[in-house]
C-alpha positions in Angstrom: 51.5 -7.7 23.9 51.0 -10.1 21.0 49.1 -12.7 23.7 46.9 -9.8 24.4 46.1 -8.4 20.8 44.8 -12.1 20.0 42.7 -12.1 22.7 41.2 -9.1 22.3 40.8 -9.7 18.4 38.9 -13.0 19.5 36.4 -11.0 21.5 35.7 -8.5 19.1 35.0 -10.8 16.5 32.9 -12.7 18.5 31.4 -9.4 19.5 30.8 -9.2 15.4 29.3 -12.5 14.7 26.6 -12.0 17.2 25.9 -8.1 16.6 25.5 -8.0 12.7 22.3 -9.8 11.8 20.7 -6.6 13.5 22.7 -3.8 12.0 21.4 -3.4 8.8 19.6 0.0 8.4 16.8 1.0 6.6 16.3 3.8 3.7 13.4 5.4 2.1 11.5 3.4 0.1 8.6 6.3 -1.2 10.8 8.9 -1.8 14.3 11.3 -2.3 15.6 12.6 1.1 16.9 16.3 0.7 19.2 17.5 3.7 22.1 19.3 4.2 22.8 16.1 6.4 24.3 14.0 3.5 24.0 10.8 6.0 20.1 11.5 6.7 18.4 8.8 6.3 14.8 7.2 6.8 15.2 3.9 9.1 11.9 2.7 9.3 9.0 3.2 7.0 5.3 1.7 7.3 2.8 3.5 4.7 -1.3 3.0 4.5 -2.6 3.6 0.6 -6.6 3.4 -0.2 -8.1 4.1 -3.4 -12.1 5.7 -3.7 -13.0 5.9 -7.1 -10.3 8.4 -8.8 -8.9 9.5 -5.2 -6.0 8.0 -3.7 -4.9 8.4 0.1 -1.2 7.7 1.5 -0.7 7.9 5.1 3.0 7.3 5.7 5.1 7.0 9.1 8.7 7.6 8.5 11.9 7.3 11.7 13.9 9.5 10.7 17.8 9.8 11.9 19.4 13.4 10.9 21.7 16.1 12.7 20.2 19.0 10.5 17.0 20.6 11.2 15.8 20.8 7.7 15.8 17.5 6.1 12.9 17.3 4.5 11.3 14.0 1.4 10.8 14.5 -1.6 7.4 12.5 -2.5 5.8 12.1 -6.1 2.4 11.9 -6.8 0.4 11.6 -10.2 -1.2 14.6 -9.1 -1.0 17.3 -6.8 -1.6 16.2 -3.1 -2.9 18.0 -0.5 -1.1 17.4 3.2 -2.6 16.6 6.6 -1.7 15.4 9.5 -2.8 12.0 10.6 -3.3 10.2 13.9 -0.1 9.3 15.7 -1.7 5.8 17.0 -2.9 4.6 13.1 -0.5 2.4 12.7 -0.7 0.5 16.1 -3.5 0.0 15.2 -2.8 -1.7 11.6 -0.5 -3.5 13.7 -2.9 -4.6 16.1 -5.5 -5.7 13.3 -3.1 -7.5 11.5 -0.1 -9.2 14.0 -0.4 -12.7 13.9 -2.5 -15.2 16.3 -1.1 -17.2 18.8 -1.9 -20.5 18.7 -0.7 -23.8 21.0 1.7 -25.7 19.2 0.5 -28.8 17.5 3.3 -31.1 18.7 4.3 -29.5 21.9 2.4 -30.5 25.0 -2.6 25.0 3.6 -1.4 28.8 2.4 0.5 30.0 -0.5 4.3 30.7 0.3 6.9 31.6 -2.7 9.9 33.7 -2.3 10.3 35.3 -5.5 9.5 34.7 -9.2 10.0 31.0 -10.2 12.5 30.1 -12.5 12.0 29.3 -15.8 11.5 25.3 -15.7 10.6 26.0 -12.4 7.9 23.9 -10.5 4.8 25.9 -9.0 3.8 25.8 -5.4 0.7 25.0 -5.3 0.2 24.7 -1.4 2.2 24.6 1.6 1.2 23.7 5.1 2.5 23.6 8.5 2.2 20.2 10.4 4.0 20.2 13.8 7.2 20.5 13.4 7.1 19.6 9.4 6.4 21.8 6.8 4.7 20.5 3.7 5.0 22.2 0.6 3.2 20.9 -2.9 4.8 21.1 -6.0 3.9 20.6 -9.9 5.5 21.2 -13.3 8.5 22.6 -14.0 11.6 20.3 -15.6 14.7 18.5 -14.1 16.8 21.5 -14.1 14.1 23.7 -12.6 13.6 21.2 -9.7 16.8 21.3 -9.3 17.0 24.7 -9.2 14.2 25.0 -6.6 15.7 22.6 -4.5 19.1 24.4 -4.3 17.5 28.0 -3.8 15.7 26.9 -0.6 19.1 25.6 0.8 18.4 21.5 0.4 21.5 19.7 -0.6 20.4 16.2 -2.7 22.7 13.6 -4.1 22.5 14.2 -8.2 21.5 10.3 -8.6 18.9 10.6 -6.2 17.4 14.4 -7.8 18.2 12.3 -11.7 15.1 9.5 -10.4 12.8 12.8 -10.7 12.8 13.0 -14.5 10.7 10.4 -15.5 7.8 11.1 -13.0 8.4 14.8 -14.1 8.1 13.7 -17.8 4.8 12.1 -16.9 3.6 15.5 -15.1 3.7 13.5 -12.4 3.2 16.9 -8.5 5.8 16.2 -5.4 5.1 16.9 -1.7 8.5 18.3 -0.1 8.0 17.7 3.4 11.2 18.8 5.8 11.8 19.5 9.7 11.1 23.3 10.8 12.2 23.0 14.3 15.6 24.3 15.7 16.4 21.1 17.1 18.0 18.2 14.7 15.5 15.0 14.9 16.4 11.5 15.4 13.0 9.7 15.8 9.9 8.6 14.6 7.2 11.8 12.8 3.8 12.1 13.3 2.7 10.4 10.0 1.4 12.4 7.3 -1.5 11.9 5.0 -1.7 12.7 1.5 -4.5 12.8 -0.9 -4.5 13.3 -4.6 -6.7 12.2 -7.8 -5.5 8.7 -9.4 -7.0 6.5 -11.6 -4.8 3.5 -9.9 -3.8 2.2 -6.8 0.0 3.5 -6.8 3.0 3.6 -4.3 6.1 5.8 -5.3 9.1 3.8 -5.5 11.7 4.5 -8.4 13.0 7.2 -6.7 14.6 4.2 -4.5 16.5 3.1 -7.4 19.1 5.5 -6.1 19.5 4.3 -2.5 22.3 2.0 -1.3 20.9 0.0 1.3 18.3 -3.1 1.0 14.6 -1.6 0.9 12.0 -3.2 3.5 8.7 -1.6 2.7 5.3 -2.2 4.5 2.1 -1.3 2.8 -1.2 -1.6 4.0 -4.2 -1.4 1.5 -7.8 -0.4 2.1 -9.9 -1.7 -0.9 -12.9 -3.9 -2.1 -10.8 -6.8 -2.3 -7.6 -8.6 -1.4 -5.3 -6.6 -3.4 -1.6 -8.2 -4.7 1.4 -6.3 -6.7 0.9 -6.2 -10.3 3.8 -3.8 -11.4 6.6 -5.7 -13.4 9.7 -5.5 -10.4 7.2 -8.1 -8.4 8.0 -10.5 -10.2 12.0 -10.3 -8.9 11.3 -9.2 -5.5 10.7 -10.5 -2.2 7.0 -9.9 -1.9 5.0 -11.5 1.2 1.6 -11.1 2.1 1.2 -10.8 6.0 -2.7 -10.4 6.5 -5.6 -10.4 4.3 -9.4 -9.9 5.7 -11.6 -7.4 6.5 -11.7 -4.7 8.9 -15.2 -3.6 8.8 -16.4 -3.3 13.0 -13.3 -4.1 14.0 -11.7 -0.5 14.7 -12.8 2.8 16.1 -9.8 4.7 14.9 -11.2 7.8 13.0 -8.7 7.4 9.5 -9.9 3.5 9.3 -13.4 3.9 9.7 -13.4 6.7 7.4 -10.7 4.9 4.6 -12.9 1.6 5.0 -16.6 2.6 5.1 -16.6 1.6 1.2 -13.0 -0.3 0.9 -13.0 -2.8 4.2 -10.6 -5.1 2.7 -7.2 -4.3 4.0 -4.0 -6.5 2.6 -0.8 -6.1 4.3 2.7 -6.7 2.0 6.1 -6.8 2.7 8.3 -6.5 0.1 12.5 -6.8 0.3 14.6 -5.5 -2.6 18.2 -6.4 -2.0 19.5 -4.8 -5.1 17.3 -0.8 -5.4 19.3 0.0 -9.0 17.0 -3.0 -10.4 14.0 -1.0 -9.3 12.1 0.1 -12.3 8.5 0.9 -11.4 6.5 2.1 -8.9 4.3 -0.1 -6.7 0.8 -1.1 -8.3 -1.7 -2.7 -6.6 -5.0 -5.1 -8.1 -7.4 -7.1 -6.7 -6.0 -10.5 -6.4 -8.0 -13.9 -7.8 -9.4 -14.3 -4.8 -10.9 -13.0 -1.4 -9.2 -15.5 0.8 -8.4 -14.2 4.4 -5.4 -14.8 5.8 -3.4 -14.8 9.0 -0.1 -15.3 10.1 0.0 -17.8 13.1 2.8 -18.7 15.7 2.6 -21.9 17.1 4.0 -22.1 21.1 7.1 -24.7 20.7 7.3 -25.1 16.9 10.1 -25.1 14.7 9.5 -21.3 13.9 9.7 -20.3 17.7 12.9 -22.1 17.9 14.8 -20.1 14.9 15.9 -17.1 17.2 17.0 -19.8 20.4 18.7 -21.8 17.6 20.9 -18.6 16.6 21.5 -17.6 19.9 22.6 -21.1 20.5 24.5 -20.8 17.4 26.4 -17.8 18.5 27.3 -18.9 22.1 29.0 -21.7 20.4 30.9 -19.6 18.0 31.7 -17.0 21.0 33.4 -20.4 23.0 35.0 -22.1 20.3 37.0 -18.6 19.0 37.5 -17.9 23.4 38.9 -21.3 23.2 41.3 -20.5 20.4 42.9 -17.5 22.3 43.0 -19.7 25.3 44.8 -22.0 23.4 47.0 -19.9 21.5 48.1 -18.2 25.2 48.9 -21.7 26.5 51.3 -22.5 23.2 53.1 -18.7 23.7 53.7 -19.3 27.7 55.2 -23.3 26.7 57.5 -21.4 24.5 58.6 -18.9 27.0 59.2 -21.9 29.8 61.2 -23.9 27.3 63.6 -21.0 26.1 
């Protein structure tokens, strides 16, 4: 039994090496998730933000893995947003304007809905909407304890860290957009994204609420503006922040949300950002033009080094896989000697 145990330990491990660069899972990065679910959680999260004169627009795309059919997010904006539903294909097609280019290798050959008087504290509904199978609901004032309050009264269960990341954007007067799952069926998938507009004075993306999450944030945002645009907020400075694609868009698309979002703003900027630690976040994302228009383009070359990084940890793992395979073998030859010499 103890010849089999080591062998089957050897596998599994191996099993482990190989498996866990890829099992990392995402969280929300724009908002608080609310759920009876406790283990709901946002695995993938792409957002679009444009900025015309003092209105801002956030489309956001959210995969969403829960067993209740209420989980809903918890989004703040400096003012009160009104929700729409946007087109399903948008973000294939920021993909498609912005994925890299393949070259050769060099060296290689809206109504009102309130059950009952709100609480003192309370917030106000100010709209609430049905898109699919989400329900948006737009809320403003009111104080922690109110929120809170609200939150509990309409059956949402949210972790006291995650609701305690609402206070400062409530002390600023800061609206929120509660957006949860209607349907009778849990989902586990990827929503219809949702679009959001709302009066700013700045190009903003809600992220302190992520302060409370536990997981490493990966966040994509797209921006439509004049110009290149690059973080300015303070936590840039300490964070993992890549830009993917600069240039403009203008006659390059048909789709309806980025002719319309770029008739005056064709610049669009795409930025990845990685926090590894979300209690150092202290500030929302902020966005101005950067020192230059400079396009830019990511580009893979057929044969370079950059191709060869996922081959090299394949090759990498095989070799771990024989050497540990080898061990067991090993290890079984020494316990069978044994036997044959007793």
């Amino acid at each position: 039994m103890r010849i089999a145990h080591v062998v089957t330990a050897a596998l599994l491990a191996a099993g482990m090496l190989v498996a866990s660069p890829g099992s990392t899972a995402g969280a929300c990065a724009c908002g608080g998730i609310v759920s009876p679910d406790l283990d709901a959680r946002v695995t993938g999260e792409q957002s679009l933000v444009a900025i015309d004169g003092t209105n801002e627009t956030i489309v956001m795309r959210l995969d969403l893995h829960s067993v209740a059919d209420n989980a809903a997010l918890i989004v703040p904006t400096p003012t009160p947003a009104t929700a729409t539903a946007a087109n399903p294909r948008l973000f294939a097609e920021l993909e498609r304007l912005t994925a890299p280019r393949i070259e050769p290798s060099r060296t290689a050959g809206s109504g009102l809905d309130e059950a009952g008087a709100v609480p003192a504290g309370g917030p106000t509904v100010v709209a609430q909407v049905q898109l699919g199978p989400i329900e948006a609901t737009t809320l403003t004032g009111g104080d922690l304890t109110g929120v809170r309050q609200w939150l509990d009264g309409h059956g949402y269960t949210m972790r006291r860290e995650v609701t305690a990341q609402l206070d400062p954007y409530l002390t600023q007067g800061w609206s929120f957009v509660a957006m949860r799952l209607t349907g009778e069926q849990p989902l586990s998938g990827q929503l219809d994204p949702v679009r959001l507009d709302f009066t700013s004075d700045k190009l903003v993306y809600p992220m302190r609420m992520s302060a409370a999450a536990n997981d490493t944030q990966r966040v994509v945002v797209y921006t439509l503006a004049q110009h290149r645009m690059q973080r300015t907020d303070a936590d840039a400075a300490h964070q993992d922040v890549a830009v993917d694609y600069a240039g403009s868009i203008q006659g390059r698309t048909s789709d309806q949300t980025l002719t319309e979002l770029s008739a005056k703003n064709p610049y669009l900027t795409r930025i990845s950002t990685t926090i590894i630690q979300p209690s150092s976040i202290t500030t929302d994302f902020t966005f101005a033009p950067a020192s230059t228009d400079d396009p830019y383009q990511r580009v893979i070359h057929h044969g370079s080094d950059s191709d060869d990084g996922g081959n090299l940890l394949v090759t990498l793992g095989v070799a771990v896989i024989v050497i540990i395979v080898a061990t067991a073998v090993g290890l079984i030859w020494v316990f069978a000697r044994r036997r044959g010499v007793r």
